[in-house]
N, C-alpha and C positions, 0 to 999 in steps of 0.2 A: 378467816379469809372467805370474800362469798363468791358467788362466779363459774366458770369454768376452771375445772381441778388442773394444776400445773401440766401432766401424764396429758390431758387433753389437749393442750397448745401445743406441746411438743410436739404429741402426733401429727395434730394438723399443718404445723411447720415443717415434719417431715414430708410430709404427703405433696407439700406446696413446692419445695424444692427439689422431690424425684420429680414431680410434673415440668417445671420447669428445664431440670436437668435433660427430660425425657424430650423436652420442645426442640432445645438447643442443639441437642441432636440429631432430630430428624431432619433440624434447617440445613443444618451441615451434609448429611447425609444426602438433602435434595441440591443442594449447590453441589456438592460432587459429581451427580448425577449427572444436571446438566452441563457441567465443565466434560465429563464423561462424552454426551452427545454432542457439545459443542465441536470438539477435539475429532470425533466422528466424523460429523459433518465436513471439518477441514481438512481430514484423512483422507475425503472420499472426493474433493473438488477436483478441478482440472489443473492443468499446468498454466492453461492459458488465464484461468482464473486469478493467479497471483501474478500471473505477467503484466494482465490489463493494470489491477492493483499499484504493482510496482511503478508502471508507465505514469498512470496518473498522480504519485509522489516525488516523481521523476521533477515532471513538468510541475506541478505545484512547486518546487523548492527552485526553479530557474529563475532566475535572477539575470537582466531585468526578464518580466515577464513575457512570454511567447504569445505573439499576435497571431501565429499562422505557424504550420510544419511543412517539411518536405522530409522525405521518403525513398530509401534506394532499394528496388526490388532484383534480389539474388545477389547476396553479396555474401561473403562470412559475417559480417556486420550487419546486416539485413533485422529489420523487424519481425516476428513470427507475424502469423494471422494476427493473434489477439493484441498484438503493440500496434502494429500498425492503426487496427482499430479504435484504438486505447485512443492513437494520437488522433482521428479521425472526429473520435468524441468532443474534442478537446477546440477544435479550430479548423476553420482551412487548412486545408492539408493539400499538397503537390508531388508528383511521382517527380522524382529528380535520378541525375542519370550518374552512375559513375565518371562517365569522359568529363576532363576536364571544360572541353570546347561547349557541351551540352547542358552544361553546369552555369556556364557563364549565358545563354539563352533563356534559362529559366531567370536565372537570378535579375537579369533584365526586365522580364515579363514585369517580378514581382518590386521591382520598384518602380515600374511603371502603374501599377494599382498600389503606392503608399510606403512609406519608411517604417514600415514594422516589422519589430524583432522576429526573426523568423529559423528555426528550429532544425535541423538535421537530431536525430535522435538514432543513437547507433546502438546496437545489441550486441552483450559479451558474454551471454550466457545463464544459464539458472542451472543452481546448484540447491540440493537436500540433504544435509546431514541425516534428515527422517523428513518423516510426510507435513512432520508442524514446523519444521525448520528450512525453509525455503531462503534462497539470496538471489538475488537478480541483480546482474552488471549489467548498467546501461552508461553511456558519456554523449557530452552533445558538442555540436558546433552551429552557431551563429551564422547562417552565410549569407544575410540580409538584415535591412535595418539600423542601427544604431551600433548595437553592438557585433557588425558583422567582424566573424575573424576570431570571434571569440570562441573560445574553447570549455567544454564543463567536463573534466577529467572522469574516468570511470567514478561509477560510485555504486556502492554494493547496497544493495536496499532489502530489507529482510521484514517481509511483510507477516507477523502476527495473529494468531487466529484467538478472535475474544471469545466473549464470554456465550453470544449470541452466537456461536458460528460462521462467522462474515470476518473475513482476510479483512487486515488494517493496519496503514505503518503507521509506526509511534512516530514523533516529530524526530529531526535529525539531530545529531548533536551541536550545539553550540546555538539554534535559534532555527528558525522558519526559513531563511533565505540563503540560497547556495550558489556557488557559480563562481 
């Protein structure tokens, strides 16, 4: 037999798969890491941070789609800062009043500028089993537009912290569109 002695291929076969062995694990060990800071990162964010989050999965899954919002300030139902904002991002947006008489004012204003589905978006709270498990109760109602009258029952939205660090809700169950 001519060549490289048998004892020599072995060795270098072992040699090649502790190296390999050796790779596999450092990758591991560095995705942990960053899962590690990732997890940090979302440990260390705001409240208002998963709220805005929540808000904008909210309104993504409304069905039909929101043309414009309105907004009740001081209520138990009330938007924090960062929903309100969330909806602010999102569209026109209008302060709307608890009274019912004041209600029916606006809701005038707003079909006198167009029949678009238009959004009350009400707040029931955020809740933490820990710091990566967050749920946010939001429900809506319709009070212009198309679907005025229409109601979008609470729904608990539980926003996800990836692999990057950045709050993200998964899609909801059953498809894209809610309502």
């Amino acid at each position: 037999m001519t060549g490289v002695p048998v004892t020599g291929i072995a060795s270098a076969l072992v040699a090649v798969l502790v190296l390999a062995g050796c790779e596999a694990r450092q990758a591991a060990d560095r995705r942990e890491a960053g899962r590690e800071f990732a997890n940090k990162v979302c440990e260390l964010s705001s409240d208002d941070t998963v709220i805005t989050v929540a808000v904008y999965a909210f309104i993504a899954q409304a069905r039909p789609e929101v043309g414009r919002f309105v907004y009740i300030v001081g209520t138990d139902s009330s938007l924090p800062p960062a929903g309100t904002q969330a909806v602010q991002d999102k569209g026109p947006t209008y302060m709307y009043s608890p009274d019912p008489a004041q209600q029916a004012v606006v809701v005038r204003q707003l079909d006198a500028v167009g029949d678009y589905p238009t959004l009350l978006v009400s707040y029931h709270g955020l809740v933490r089993t820990d710091r990566l498990h967050p749920v946010v109760k939001l429900s809506g109602e319709y009070v212009s537009g198309p679907a005025r009258g229409k109601a979008i029952g609470i729904r608990a939205i539980a926003p996800q912290c990836d692999s990057t660090g950045v709050w993200r809700t998964p899609p909801p169950p059953g498809g894209a569109g809610a309502g």
